[in-house]
C-alpha positions in Angstrom: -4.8 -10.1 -15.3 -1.1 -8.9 -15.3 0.2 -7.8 -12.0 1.0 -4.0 -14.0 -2.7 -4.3 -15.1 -3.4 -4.3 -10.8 -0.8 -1.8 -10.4 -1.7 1.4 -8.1 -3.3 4.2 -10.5 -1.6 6.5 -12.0 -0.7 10.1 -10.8 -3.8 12.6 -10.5 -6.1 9.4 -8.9 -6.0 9.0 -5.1 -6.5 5.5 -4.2 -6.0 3.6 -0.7 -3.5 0.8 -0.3 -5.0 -1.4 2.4 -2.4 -2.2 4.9 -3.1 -5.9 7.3 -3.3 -5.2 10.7 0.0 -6.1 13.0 -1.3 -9.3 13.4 -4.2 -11.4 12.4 -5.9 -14.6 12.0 -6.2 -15.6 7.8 -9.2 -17.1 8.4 -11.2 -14.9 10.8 -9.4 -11.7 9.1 -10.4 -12.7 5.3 -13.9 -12.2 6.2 -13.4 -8.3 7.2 -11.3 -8.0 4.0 -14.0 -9.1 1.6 -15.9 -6.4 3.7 -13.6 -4.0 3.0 -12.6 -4.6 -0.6 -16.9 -5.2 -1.7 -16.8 -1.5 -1.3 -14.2 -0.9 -4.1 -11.8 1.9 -4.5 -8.8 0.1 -3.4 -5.6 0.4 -5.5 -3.8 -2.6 -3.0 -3.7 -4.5 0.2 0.0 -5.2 1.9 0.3 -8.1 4.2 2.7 -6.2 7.0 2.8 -8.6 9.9 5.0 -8.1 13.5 6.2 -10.9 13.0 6.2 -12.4 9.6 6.8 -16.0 10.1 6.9 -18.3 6.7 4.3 -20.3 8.0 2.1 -17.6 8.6 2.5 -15.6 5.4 2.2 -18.8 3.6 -1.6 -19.2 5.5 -2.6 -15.6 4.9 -1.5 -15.7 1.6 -3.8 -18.7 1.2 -7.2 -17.2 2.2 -6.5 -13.7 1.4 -4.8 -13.4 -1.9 -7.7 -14.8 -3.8 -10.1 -12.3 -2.4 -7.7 -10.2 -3.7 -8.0 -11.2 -7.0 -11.5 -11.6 -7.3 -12.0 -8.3 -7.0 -9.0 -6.9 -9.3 -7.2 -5.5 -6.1 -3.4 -6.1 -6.3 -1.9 -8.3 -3.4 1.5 -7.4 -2.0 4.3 -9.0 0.4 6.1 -6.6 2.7 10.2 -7.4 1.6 9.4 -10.8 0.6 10.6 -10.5 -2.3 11.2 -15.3 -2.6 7.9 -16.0 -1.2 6.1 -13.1 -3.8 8.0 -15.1 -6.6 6.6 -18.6 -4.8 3.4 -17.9 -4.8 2.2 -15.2 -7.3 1.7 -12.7 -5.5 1.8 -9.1 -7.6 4.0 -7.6 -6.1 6.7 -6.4 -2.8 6.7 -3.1 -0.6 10.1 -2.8 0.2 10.6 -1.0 3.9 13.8 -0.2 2.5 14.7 1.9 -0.2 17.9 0.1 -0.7 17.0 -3.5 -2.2 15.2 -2.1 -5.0 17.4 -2.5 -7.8 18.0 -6.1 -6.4 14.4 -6.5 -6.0 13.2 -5.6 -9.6 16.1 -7.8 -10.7 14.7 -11.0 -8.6 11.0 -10.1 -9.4 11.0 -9.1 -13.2 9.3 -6.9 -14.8 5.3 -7.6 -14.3 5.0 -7.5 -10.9 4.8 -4.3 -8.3 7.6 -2.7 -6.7 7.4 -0.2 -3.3 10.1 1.3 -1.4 9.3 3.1 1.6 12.1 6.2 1.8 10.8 7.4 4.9 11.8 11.5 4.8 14.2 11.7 2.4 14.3 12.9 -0.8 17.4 11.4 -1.9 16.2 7.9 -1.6 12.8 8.5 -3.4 14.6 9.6 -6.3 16.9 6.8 -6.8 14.4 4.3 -5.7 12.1 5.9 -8.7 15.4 5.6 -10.6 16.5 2.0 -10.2 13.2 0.6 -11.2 10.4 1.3 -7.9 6.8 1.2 -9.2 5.7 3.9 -6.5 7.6 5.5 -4.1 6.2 5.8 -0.3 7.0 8.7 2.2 6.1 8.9 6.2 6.6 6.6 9.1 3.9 3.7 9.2 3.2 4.5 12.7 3.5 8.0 12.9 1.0 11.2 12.8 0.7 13.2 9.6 3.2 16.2 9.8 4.2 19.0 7.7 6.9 17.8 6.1 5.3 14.2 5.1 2.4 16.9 3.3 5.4 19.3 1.8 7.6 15.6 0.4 4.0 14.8 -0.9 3.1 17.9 -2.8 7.2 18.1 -3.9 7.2 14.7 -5.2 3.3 14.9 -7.5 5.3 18.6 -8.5 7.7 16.7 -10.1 7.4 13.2 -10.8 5.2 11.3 -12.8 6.1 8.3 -10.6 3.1 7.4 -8.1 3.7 8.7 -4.7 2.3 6.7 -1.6 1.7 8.5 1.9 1.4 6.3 4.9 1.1 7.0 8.1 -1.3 6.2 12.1 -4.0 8.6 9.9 -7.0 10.4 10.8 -10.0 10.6 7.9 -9.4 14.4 7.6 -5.1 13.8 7.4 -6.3 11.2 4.4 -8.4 14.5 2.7 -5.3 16.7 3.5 -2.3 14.1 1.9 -5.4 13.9 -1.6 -5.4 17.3 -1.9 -1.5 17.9 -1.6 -1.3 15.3 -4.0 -0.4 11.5 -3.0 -1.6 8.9 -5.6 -2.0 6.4 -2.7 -2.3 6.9 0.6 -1.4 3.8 3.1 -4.1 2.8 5.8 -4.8 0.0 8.3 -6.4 1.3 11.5 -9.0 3.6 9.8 -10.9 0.3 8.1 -10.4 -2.6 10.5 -10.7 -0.5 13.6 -13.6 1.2 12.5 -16.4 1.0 15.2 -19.1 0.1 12.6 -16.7 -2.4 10.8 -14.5 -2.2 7.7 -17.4 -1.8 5.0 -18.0 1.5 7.3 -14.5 2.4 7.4 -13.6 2.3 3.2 -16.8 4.1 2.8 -15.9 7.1 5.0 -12.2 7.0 3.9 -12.9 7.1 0.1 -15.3 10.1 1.1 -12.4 12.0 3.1 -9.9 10.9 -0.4 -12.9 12.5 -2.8 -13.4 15.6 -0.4 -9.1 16.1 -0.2 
């Protein structure tokens, strides 16, 4: 399987990206992602780590990419673009929109390409432009707002381009960002926080993206 073939779904289909917690043992965390992922529905999950040591990335990597795989869910380094080349991963989520011309360059053609352009408008466009796979709006830590709903319903308005929405997100702010449009809306909390465990948590979240 091609990393495009795992690529996020195209526009009109709301899928989650899985997002890794802050920080987390590969070992003890691969067992919550199998959880997570046996449910289906998931378009991606990003390894974002606090603190993204080589060593680290290089052990999650290990037990959690081929979960990934097995069930035809793409796996995806946050700005690492070297390491995604290194070990085969399928693609980058740039928290930058700025590298991504560099970026496609270094990573070819088959595999993913994010960029995170925050609020602006500007930088989604030439991110789309110089070769981004999806484009992501709203601050990874931040509550949903107006405007992250109005860049979302602007953006599936106009582009063909996948549109990801990410944000500290509630079920019924994942219904709301699926109805304005986002193809993929970023979550982390929501599943591995979920009182009755992750299998719990995709369940109810793929509900709230159906009911948007």
């Amino acid at each position: 399987m091609s990393a495009r073939a795992a690529a996020p779904a195209p526009a009109g289909k709301c899928q989650p990206l899985l997002i890794s917690p802050p920080e987390l043992d590969p070992a003890a965390f691969a067992a919550a992602l199998e959880v997570a992922l046996a449910v289906g529905g998931a378009a991606g999950f990003l390894l974002r780590l606090v603190e993204p040591e080589r060593a680290l990335l290089h052990a999650a990597a290990t037990h959690l990419q081929p979960i990934c795989a097995t069930r035809a869910v793409a796996f995806l380094l946050q700005d690492e673009v070297a390491l995604a080349r290194e070990i085969g991963a399928d693609g980058v989520h740039l928290s930058a929109a700025g590298g991504v011309a560099a970026a496609r360059q270094a990573l070819g053609a088959e595999r993913i390409l994010g960029a995170a352009c925050g609020a602006s408008r500007h930088a989604a466009m030439v991110a789309g432009d110089a070769g981004a796979d999806y484009i992501a709006f709203g601050d990874p830590a931040g509550p949903l707002t107006e405007e992250l709903g109005e860049l979302v319903e602007w953006w599936s308005e106009l582009f063909v381009l996948p549109c990801l929405a990410e944000g500290d997100l509630a079920l019924a702010d994942c219904a709301t960002l699926a109805r304005r449009g986002a193809d993929l809306i970023g979550v982390s909390r929501l599943v591995w926080q979920h009182p009755d465990g992750p299998g719990a948590g995709m369940t109810q979240l793929l509900a709230a993206i159906a009911a948007g």
